[in-house]
N, C-alpha and C positions, 0 to 999 in steps of 0.2 A: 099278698096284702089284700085281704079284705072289704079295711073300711076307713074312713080315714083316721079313725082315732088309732088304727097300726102306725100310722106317718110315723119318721123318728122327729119330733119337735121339741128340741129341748133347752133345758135354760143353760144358758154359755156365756163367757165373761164379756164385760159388753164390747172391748176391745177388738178381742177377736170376732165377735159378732159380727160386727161393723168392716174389721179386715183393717181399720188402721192401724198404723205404724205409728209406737209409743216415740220414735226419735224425731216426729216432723210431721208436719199438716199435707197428710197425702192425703187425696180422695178415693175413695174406692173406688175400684176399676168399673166399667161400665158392663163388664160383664159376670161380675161379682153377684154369685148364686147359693151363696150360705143362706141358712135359714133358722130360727130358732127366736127366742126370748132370753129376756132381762130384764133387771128390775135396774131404773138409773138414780141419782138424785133430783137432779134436772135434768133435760133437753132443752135446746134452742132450736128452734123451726123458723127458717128465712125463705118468704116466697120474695115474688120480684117488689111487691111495694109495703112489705110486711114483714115483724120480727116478733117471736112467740115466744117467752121464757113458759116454759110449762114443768112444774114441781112435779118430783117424784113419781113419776110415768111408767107404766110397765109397758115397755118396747116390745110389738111384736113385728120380728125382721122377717119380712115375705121374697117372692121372686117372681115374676111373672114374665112369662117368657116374650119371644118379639114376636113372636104370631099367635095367634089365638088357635087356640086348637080346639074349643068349646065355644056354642055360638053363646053371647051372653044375653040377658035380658037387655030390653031397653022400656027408660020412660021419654016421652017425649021425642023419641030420638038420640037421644041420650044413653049410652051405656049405663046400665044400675049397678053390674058386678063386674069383677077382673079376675081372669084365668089366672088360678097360680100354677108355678111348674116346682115341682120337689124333684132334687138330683138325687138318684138313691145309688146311683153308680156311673161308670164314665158308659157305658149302654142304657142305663136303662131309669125312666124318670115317669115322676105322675103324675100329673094334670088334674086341677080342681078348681071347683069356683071356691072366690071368698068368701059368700055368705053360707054357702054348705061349710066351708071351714073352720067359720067362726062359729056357730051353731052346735058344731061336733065337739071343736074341743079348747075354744073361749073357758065356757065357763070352771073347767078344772082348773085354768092357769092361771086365770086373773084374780081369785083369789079375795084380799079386801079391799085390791089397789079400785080408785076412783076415777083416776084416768088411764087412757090407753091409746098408745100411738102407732101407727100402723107405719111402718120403713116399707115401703113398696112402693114400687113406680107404677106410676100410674097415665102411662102415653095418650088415653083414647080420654082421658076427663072423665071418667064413669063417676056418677054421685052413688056414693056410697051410704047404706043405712045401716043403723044400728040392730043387732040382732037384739029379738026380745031380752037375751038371756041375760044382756049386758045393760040392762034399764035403770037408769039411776046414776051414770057411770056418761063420764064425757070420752067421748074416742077422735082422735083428730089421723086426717089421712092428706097426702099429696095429691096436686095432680102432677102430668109430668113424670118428668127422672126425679129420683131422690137420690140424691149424695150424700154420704155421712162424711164430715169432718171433726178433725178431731183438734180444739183450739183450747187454749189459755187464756185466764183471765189474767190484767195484771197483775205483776207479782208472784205468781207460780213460781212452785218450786223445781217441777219438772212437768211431763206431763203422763203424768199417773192423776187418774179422776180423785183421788187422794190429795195429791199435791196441786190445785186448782185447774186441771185439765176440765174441759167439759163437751161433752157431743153437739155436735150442728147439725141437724138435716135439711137441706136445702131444696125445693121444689119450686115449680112454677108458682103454686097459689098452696096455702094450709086453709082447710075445711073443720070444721068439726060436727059432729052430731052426737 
């Protein structure tokens, strides 16, 4: 591999993206290291004193591993970027920042979407900025753990995002820029 536009990053159902279980509000495991995009109708984003309905979002689901394996920027003291870890096999995985990430290969995937949500945990609080590429365009990210659940509005029929199911990501606090 090259460079990162090699990475495998690809669009996958948002279900299994997430790793929920269409029979029951399970949350994804804490060491759940899938990665990839989707396009949703909605997300709901719940930090501790905050609740976000944000329309038709193109989800980009990251992983960032428990140690930092790249040193990152800082502003203020402050972390500005977070290492992501890509699994490409049960040996062997690769390491990147997220503003190289987004830079590289953002703007093939995002497309004519106007928002864009970042499913990534984000432990150290890094303030995140928006790549040029993506100007015009609102992007909202966590800090903290992110959890994806996967809930019901009343009245569902089951839970297929079809049938009134809809995604939750939950973090300590939701950002946007």
């Amino acid at each position: 591999m090259s460079s990162l536009r090699d990475l495998p990053f690809e669009q996958t159902p948002p279900l299994a993206l997430f790793g929920l279980d269409r029979d029951g509000d399970v949350p994804v495991g804490h060491e759940h290291t899938r990665y990839g995009w989707c396009a949703l109708p909605a997300v709901e984003l719940v930090g501790e004193d905050q609740t976000l309905w944000v329309e038709s979002p193109l989800v980009l689901a990251l992983h960032s591993p428990d140690e930092d394996e790249i040193a990152v920027p800082r502003r203020g003291g402050v972390p500005s970027d977070i290492n992501l870890e890509f699994t490409l096999s049960d040996e062997d995985s690769a390491i990147a920042l997220l503003s190289e990430f987004l830079a590289a290969r953002a703007p093939a995937i995002v497309g004519d979407a106007k928002t864009i949500v970042l499913a990534l945990c984000n432990p150290r609080r890094a303030r995140i900025s928006k790549p040029p590429a993506l100007a015009g365009r609102r992007m909202y990210y966590g800090t903290g753990d992110v959890v994806a659940w996967l809930r019901r509005r009343p009245g569902a029929t089951d839970w297929s995002l079809e049938g009134g199911a809809f995604v939750q990501l939950e973090a300590a606090r939701w950002y946007s820029c």
